[in-house]
BALOBA-1460 file (C-alpha; in Angstrom, 3 decimals):
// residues 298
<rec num="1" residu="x" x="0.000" y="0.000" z="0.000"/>
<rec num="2" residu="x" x="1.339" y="3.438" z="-0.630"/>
<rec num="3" residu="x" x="2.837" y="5.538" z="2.507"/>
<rec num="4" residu="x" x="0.199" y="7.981" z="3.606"/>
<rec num="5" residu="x" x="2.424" y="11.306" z="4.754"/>
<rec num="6" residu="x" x="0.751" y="12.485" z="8.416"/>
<rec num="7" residu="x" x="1.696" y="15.768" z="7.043"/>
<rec num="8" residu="x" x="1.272" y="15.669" z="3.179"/>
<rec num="9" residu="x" x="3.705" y="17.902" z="1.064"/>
<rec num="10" residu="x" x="4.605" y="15.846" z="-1.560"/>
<rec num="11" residu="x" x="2.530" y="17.666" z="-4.662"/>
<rec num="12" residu="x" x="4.033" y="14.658" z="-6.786"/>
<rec num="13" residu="x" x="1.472" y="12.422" z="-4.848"/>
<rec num="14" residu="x" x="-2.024" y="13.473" z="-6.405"/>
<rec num="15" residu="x" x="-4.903" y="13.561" z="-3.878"/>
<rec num="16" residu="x" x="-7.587" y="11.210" z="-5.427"/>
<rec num="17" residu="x" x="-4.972" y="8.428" z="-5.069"/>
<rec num="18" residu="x" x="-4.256" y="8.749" z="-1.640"/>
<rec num="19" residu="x" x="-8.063" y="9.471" z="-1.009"/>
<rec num="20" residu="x" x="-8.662" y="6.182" z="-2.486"/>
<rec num="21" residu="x" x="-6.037" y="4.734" z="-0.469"/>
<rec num="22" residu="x" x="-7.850" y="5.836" z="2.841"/>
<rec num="23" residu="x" x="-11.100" y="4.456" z="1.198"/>
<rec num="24" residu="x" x="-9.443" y="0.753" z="1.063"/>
<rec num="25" residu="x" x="-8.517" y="1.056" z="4.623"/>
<rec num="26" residu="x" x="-11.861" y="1.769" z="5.936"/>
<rec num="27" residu="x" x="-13.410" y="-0.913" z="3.220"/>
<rec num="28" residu="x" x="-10.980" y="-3.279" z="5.024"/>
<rec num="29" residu="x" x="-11.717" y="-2.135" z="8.326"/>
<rec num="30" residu="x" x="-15.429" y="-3.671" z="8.043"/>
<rec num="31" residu="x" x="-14.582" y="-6.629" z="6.485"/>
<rec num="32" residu="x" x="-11.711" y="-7.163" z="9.275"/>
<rec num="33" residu="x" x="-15.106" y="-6.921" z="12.041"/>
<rec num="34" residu="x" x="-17.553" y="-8.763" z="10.244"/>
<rec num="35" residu="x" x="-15.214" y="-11.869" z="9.383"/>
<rec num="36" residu="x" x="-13.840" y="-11.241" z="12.785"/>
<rec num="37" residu="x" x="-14.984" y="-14.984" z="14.773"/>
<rec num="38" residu="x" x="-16.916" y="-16.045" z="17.504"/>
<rec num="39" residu="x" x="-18.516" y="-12.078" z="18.268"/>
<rec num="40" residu="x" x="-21.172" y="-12.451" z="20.824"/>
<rec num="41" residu="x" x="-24.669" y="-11.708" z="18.759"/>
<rec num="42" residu="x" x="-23.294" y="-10.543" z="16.131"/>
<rec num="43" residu="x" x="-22.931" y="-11.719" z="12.230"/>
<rec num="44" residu="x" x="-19.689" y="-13.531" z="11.583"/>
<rec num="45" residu="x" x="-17.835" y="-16.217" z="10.103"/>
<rec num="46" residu="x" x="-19.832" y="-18.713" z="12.170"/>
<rec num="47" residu="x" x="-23.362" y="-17.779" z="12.425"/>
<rec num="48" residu="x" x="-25.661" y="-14.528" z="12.153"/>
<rec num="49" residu="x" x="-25.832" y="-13.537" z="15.255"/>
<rec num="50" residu="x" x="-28.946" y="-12.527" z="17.204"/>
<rec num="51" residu="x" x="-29.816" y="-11.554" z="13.357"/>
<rec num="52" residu="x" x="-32.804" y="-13.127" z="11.604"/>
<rec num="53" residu="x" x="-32.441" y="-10.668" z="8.458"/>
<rec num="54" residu="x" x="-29.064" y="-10.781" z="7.499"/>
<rec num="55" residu="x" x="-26.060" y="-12.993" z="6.734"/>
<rec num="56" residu="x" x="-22.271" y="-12.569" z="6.216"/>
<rec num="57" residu="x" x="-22.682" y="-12.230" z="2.627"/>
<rec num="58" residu="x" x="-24.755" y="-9.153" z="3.031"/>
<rec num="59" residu="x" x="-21.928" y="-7.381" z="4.634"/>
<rec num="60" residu="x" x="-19.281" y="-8.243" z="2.360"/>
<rec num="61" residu="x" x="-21.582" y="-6.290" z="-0.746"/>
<rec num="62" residu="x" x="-22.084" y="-3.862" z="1.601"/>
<rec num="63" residu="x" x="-18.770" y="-2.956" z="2.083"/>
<rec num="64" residu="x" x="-18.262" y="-3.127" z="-1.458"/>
<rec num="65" residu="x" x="-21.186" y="-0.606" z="-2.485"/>
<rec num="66" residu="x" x="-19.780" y="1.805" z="0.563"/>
<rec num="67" residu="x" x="-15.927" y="1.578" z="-0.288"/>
<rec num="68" residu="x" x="-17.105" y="3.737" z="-3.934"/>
<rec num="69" residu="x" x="-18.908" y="6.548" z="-1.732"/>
<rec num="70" residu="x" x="-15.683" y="7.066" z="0.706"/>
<rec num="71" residu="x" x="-13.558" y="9.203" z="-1.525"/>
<rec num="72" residu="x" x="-16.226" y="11.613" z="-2.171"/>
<rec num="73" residu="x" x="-16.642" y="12.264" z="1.844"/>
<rec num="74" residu="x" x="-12.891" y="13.014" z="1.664"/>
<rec num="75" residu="x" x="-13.127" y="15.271" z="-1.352"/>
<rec num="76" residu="x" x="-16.352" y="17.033" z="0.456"/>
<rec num="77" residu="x" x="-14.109" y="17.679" z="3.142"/>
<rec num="78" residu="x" x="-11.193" y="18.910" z="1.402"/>
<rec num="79" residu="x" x="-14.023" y="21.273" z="-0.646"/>
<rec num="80" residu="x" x="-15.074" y="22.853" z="2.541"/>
<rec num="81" residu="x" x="-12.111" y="24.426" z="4.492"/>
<rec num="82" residu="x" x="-13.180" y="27.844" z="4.481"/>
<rec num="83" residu="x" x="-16.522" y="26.798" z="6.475"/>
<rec num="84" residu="x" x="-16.558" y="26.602" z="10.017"/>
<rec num="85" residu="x" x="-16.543" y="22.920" z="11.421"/>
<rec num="86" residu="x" x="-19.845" y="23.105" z="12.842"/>
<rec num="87" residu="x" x="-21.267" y="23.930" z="9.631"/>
<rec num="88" residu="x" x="-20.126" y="20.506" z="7.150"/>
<rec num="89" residu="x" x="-22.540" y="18.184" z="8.771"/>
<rec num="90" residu="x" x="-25.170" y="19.973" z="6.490"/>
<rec num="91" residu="x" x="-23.102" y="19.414" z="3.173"/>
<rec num="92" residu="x" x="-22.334" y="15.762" z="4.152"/>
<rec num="93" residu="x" x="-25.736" y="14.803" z="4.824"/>
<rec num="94" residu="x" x="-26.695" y="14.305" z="1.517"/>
<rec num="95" residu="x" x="-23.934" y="12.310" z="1.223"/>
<rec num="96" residu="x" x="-24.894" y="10.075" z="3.382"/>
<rec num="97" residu="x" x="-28.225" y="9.442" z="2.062"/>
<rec num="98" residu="x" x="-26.679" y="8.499" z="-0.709"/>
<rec num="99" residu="x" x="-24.630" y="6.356" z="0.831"/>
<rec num="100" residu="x" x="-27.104" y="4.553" z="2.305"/>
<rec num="101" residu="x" x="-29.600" y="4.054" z="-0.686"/>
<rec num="102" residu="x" x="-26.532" y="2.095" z="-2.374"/>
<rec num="103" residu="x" x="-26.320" y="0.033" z="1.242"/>
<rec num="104" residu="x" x="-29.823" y="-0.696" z="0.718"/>
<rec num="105" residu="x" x="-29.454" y="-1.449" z="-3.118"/>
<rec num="106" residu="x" x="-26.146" y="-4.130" z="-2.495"/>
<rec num="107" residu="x" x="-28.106" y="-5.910" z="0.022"/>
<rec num="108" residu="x" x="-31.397" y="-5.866" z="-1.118"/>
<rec num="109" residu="x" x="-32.842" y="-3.608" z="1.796"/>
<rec num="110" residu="x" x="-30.738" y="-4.791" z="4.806"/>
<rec num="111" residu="x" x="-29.487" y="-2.220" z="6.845"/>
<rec num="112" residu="x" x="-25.812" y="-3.315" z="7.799"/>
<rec num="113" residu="x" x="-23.425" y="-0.573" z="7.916"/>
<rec num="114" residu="x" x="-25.788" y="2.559" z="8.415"/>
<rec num="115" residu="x" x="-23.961" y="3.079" z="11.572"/>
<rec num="116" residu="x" x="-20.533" y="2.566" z="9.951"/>
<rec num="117" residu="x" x="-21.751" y="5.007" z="6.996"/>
<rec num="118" residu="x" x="-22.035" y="7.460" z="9.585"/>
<rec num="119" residu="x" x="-18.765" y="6.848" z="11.365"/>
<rec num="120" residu="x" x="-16.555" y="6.530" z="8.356"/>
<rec num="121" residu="x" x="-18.348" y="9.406" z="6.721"/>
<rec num="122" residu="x" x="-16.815" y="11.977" z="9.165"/>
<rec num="123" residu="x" x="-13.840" y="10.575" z="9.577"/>
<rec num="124" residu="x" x="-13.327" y="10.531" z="6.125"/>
<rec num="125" residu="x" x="-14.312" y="13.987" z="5.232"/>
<rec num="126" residu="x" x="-12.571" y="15.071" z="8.726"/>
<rec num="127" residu="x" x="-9.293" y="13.401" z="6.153"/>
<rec num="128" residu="x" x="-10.080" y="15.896" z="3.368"/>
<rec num="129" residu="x" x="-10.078" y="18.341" z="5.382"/>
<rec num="130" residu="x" x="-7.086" y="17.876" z="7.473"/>
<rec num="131" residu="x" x="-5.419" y="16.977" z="4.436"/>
<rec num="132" residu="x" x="-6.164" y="20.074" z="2.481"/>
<rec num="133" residu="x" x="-5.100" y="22.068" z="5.615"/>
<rec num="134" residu="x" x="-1.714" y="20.131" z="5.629"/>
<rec num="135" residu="x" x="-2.822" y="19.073" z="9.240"/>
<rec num="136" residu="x" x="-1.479" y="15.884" z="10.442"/>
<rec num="137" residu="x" x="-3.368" y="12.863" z="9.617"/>
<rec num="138" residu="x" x="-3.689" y="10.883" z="13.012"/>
<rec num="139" residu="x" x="-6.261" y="9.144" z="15.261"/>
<rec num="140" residu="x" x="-6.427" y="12.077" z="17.538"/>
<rec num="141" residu="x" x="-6.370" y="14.642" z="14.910"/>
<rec num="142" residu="x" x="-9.353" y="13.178" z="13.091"/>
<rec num="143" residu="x" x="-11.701" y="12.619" z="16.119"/>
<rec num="144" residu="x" x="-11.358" y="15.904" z="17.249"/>
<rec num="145" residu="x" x="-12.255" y="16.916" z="13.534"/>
<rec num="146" residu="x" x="-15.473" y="14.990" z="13.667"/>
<rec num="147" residu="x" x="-15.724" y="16.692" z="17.528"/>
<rec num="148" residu="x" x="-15.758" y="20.087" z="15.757"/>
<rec num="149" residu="x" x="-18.114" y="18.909" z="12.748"/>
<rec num="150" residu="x" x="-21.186" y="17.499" z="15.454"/>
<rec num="151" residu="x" x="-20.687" y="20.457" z="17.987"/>
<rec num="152" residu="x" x="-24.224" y="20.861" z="19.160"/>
<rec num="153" residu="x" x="-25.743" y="17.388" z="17.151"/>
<rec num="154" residu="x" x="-27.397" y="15.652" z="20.597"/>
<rec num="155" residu="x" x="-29.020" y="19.037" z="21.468"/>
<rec num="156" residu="x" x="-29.728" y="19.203" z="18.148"/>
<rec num="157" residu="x" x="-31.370" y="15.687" z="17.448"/>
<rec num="158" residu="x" x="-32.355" y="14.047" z="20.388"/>
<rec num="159" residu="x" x="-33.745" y="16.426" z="22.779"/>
<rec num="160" residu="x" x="-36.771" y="17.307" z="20.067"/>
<rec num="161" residu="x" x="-40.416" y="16.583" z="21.305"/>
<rec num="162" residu="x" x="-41.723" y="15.062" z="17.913"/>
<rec num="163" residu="x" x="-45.311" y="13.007" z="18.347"/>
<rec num="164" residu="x" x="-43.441" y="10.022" z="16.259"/>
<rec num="165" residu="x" x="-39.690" y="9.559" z="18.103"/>
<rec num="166" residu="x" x="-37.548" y="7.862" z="16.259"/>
<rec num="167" residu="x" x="-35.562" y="5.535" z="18.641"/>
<rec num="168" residu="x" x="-32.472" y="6.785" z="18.920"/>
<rec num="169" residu="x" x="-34.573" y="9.909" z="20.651"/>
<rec num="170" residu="x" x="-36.681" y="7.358" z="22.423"/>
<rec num="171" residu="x" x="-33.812" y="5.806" z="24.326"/>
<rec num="172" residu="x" x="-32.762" y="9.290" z="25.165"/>
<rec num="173" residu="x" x="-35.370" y="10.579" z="26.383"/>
<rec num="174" residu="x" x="-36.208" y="6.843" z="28.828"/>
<rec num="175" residu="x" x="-32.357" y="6.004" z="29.490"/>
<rec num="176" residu="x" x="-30.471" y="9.221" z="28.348"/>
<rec num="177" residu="x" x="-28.426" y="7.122" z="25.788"/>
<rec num="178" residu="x" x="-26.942" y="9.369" z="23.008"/>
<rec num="179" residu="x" x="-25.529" y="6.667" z="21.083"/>
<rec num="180" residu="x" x="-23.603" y="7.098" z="17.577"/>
<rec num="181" residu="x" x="-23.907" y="10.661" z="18.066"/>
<rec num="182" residu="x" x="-22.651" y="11.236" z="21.566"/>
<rec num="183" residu="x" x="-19.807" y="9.648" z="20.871"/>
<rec num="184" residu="x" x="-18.751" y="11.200" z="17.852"/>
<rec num="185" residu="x" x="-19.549" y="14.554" z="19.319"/>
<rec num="186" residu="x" x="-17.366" y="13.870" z="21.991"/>
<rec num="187" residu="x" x="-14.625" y="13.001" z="19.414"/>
<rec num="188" residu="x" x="-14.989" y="9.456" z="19.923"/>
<rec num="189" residu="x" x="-13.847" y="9.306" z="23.676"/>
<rec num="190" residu="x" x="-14.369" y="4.479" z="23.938"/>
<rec num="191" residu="x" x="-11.744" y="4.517" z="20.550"/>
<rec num="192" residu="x" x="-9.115" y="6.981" z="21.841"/>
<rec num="193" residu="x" x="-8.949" y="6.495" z="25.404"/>
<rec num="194" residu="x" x="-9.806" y="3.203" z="25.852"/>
<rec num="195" residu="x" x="-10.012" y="0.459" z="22.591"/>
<rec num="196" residu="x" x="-7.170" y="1.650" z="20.860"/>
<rec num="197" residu="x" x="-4.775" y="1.565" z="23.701"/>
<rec num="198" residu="x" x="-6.079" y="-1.719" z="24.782"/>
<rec num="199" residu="x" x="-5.889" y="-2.650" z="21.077"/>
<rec num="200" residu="x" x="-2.104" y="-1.317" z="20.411"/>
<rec num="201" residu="x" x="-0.787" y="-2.472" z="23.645"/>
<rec num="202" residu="x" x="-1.848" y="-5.835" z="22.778"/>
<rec num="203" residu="x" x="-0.607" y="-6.111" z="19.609"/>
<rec num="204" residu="x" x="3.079" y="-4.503" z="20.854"/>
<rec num="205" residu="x" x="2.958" y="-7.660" z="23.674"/>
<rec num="206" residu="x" x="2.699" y="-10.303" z="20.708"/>
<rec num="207" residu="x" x="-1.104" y="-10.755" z="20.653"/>
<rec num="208" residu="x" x="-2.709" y="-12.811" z="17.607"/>
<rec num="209" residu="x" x="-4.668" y="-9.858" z="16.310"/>
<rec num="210" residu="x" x="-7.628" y="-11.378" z="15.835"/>
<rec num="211" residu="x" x="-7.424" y="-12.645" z="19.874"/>
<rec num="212" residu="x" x="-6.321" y="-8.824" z="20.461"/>
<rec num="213" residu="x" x="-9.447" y="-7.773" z="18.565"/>
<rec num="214" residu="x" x="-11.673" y="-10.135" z="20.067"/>
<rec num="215" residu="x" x="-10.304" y="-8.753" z="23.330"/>
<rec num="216" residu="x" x="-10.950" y="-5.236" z="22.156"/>
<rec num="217" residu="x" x="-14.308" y="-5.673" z="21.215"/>
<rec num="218" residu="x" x="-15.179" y="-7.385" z="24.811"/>
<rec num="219" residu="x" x="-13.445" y="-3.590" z="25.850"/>
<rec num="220" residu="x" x="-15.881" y="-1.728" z="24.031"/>
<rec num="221" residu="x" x="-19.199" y="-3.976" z="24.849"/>
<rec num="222" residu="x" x="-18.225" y="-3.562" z="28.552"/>
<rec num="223" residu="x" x="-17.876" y="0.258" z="28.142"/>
<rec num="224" residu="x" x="-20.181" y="1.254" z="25.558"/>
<rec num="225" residu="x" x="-23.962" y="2.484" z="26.413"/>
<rec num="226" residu="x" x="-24.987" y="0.844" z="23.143"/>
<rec num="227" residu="x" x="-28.181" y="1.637" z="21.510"/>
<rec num="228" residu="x" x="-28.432" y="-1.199" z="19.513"/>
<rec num="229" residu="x" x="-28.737" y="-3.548" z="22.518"/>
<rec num="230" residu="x" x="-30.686" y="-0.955" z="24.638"/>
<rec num="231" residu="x" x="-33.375" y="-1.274" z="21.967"/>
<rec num="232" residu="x" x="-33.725" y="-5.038" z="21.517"/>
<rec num="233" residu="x" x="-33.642" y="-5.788" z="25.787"/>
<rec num="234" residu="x" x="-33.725" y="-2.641" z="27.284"/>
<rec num="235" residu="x" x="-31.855" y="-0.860" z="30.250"/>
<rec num="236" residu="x" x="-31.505" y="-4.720" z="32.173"/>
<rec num="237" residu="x" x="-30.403" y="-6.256" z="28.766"/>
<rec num="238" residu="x" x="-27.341" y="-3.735" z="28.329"/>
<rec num="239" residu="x" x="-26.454" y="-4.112" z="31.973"/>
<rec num="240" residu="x" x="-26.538" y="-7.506" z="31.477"/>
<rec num="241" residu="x" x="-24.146" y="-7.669" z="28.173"/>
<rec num="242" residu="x" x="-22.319" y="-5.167" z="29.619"/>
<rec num="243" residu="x" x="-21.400" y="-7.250" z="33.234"/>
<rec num="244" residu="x" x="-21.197" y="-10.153" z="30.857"/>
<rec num="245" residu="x" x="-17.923" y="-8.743" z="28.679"/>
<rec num="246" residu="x" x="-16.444" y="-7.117" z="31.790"/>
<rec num="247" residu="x" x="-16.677" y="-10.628" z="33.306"/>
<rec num="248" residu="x" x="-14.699" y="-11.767" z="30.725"/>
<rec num="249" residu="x" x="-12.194" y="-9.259" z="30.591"/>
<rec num="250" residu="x" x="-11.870" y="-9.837" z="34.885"/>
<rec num="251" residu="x" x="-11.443" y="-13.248" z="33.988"/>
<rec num="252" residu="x" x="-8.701" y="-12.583" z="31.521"/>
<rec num="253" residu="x" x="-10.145" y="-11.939" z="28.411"/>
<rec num="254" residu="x" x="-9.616" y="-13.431" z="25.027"/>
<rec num="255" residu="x" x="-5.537" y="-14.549" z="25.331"/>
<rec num="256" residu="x" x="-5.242" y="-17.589" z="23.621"/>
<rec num="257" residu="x" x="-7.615" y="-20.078" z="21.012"/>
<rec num="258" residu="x" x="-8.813" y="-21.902" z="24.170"/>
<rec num="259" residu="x" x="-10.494" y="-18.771" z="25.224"/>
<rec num="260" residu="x" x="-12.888" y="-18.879" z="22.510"/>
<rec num="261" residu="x" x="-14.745" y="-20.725" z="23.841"/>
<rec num="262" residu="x" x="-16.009" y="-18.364" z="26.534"/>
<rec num="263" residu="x" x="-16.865" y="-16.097" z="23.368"/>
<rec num="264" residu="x" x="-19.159" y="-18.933" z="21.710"/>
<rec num="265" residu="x" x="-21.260" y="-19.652" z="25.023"/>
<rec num="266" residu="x" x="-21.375" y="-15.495" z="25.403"/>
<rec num="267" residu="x" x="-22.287" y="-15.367" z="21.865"/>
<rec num="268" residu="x" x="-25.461" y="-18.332" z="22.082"/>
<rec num="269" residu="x" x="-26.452" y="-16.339" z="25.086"/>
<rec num="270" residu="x" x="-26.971" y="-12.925" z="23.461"/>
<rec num="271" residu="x" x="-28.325" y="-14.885" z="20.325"/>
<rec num="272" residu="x" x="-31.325" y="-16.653" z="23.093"/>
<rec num="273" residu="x" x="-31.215" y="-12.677" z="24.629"/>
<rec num="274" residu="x" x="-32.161" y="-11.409" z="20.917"/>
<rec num="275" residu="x" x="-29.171" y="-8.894" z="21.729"/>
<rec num="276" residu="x" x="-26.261" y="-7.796" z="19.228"/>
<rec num="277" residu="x" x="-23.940" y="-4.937" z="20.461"/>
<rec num="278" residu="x" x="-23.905" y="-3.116" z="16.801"/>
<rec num="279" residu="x" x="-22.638" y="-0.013" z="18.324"/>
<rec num="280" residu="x" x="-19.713" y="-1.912" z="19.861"/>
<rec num="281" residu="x" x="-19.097" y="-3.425" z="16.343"/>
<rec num="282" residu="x" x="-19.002" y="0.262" z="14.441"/>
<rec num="283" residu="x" x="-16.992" y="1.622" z="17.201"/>
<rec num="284" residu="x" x="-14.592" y="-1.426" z="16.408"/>
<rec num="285" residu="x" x="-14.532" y="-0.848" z="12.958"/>
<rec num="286" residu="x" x="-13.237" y="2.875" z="13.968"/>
<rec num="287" residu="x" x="-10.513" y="1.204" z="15.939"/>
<rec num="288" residu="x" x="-9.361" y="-0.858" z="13.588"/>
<rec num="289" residu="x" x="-9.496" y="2.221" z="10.458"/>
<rec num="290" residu="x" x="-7.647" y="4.363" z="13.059"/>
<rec num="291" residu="x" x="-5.111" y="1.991" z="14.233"/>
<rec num="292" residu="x" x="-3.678" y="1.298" z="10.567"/>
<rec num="293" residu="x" x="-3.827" y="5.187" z="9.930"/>
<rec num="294" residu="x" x="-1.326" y="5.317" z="12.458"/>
<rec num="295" residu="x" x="0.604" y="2.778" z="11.261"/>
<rec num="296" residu="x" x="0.889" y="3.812" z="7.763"/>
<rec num="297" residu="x" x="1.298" y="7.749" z="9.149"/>
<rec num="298" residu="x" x="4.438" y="6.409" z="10.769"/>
C-alpha cells in the first residue's frame, strides 16, 4: 500500500490516489469486524448472530457498495475548508443518504453498515479536510475533527419533542443514551482512550490480532452504552451484556484459542437474549481504520 504522509507535502502524490487509499482502509476495516470470529450476537464467520435478516454475505456487498462513496466524503471535506466545522454536517448529509440508498441497493434492503456510513463518513471527510489544511493525519487529529463537525448534534437531534420519536430519541429521552452521536460529538472518547490503547498495547505484547481484537471488542461492549442492545432488551439487557464482557475481561479476556470458547457460550447467550452490540461493532470498525492510519502515518 502506498505511505500515507501524516503531514502531506509531496505535490508529486495526487490527492484522489491517496483518497482512495484511505477508502481501502476503511473498506478493510469492516470486512476485518464482520469476518472477525466467535462475536457475541453478532454476524460472523460462524453464524448470524442474534440476526434473523441478514447474513455474512450481506456485509461483504455492503462494504463493497460503501468503499465507492468514501472518496467523495474526503473530497467534500477537502471542498469545505473555508466553512466553520460546525457547519459541514449539512453538506455531508446528503452524502450520506446516498450512501445509504446504495447500502440498501447491495443488500437488497438490509441495513448493515448505516452506523458505519455514519462513522466513516466523518472521519473521512474530517481526512479531506485535514489533508487540504496540511494538518497531520492521526487518530487524535481526526476525532477531534469529527468533535468540531457534530458540535451541538445531541441538542440538536435528540432532545426534540416530535409526536413520532424515532428511537435513537426514544432511548434518550427513557435512558439518556446518546448513542452514535454522543460519541462522535465527543470526538470518539471508547476509541481513543480506551479500545485503541487496549488494542495497540496488545498487539506490541505479541497478541494474535484477531485474539487482540476479540479482546478489544469485549473492551468496548463492557464500556459502551450501546443503543443497539438498549433497543432489543432494554436498560436490564445492556447491563446484562455489559457485566457479561467485563466478566470476561476480569477473567482474563480473550488470550489464547482456548479462550474462545467463553466467546461462543457469550455469543449463544446474546443470540437466546435477541441482543447484538452493533454499536460496539461500528466503534470497532473505527478502531481498527484508526489503528492502521497510524501505522501507515508512521
Amino acid at each position: 500500500m502506498m505511505p500515507i504522509p501524516a503531514n502531506p507535502t509531496n505535490a508529486s502524490i495526487q490527492p484522489q490516489s491517496l483518497y482512495h487509499a484511505w477508502a481501502d482502509l476503511a473498506w478493510r476495516a469492516m470486512l476485518t469486524e464482520v469476518n472477525l470470529s466467535p462475536k457475541p450476537g453478532l454476524v460472523d464467520r460462524l453464524n448470524c448472530g442474534a440476526h434473523k435478516d441478514m447474513a455474512l454475505v450481506d456485509f461483504h456487498r455492503s462494504a463493497e457498495a460503501i468503499r465507492d462513496w468514501l472518496p467523495r466524503f474526503m473530497e467534500y471535506g477537502a471542498s469545505c475548508t473555508r466553512l466553520p466545522p460546525e457547519s459541514v454536517l449539512t453538506g455531508l448529509r446528503p452524502l450520506g443518504m446516498a450512501c445509504e440508498a446504495a447500502m440498501f441497493r447491495a443488500t437488497a434492503g438490509v441495513n448493515t453498515h448505516k452506523g458505519s456510513i455514519f462513522s466513516l463518513g466523518l472521519l473521512c471527510a474530517a481526512i479531506g479536510r485535514l489533508y487540504q489544511q496540511r494538518q497531520p493525519i492521526a487518530a487524535e487529529t481526526l476525532c477531534a475533527t469529527v468533535a468540531d463537525f457534530c458540535r451541538g448534534l445531541t441538542t440538536r437531534e435528540l432532545r426534540q419533542n416530535n409526536l413520532q420519536l424515532t428511537a435513537g430519541q426514544r432511548l434518550y429521552q427513557q435512558l439518556g443514551l446518546t448513542g452514535a452521536r454522543g460519541e462522535a460529538e465527543a470526538g470518539y472518547p471508547l476509541v481513543i482512550r480506551h479500545a485503541l490503547p487496549h488494542y495497540r498495547a496488545l498487539l506490541a505484547q505479541g497478541r494474535d490480532p484477531e485474539l487482540a481484537l476479540l479482546d478489544t471488542l469485549l473492551l468496548l461492549m463492557s464500556l459502551n452504552d450501546d443503543t443497539n442492545v438498549a433497543s432489543r432488551g432494554g436498560a436490564d439487557g445492556l447491563r446484562w451484556l455489559q457485566q457479561q464482557a467485563a466478566c470476561l475481561l476480569h477473567q482474563g479476556g480473550i488470550r489464547t484459542p482456548d479462550d474462545l470458547v467463553y466467546l461462543h457460550r457469550f455469543d449463544q447467550q446474546c443470540i437466546e437474549r435477541n441482543l447484538s452490540p452493533g454499536g460496539s461493532a461500528d466503534l470497532l470498525i473505527v478502531t481498527w481504520f484508526l489503528a492502521q492510519i497510524s501505522q501507515v502515518n508512521h
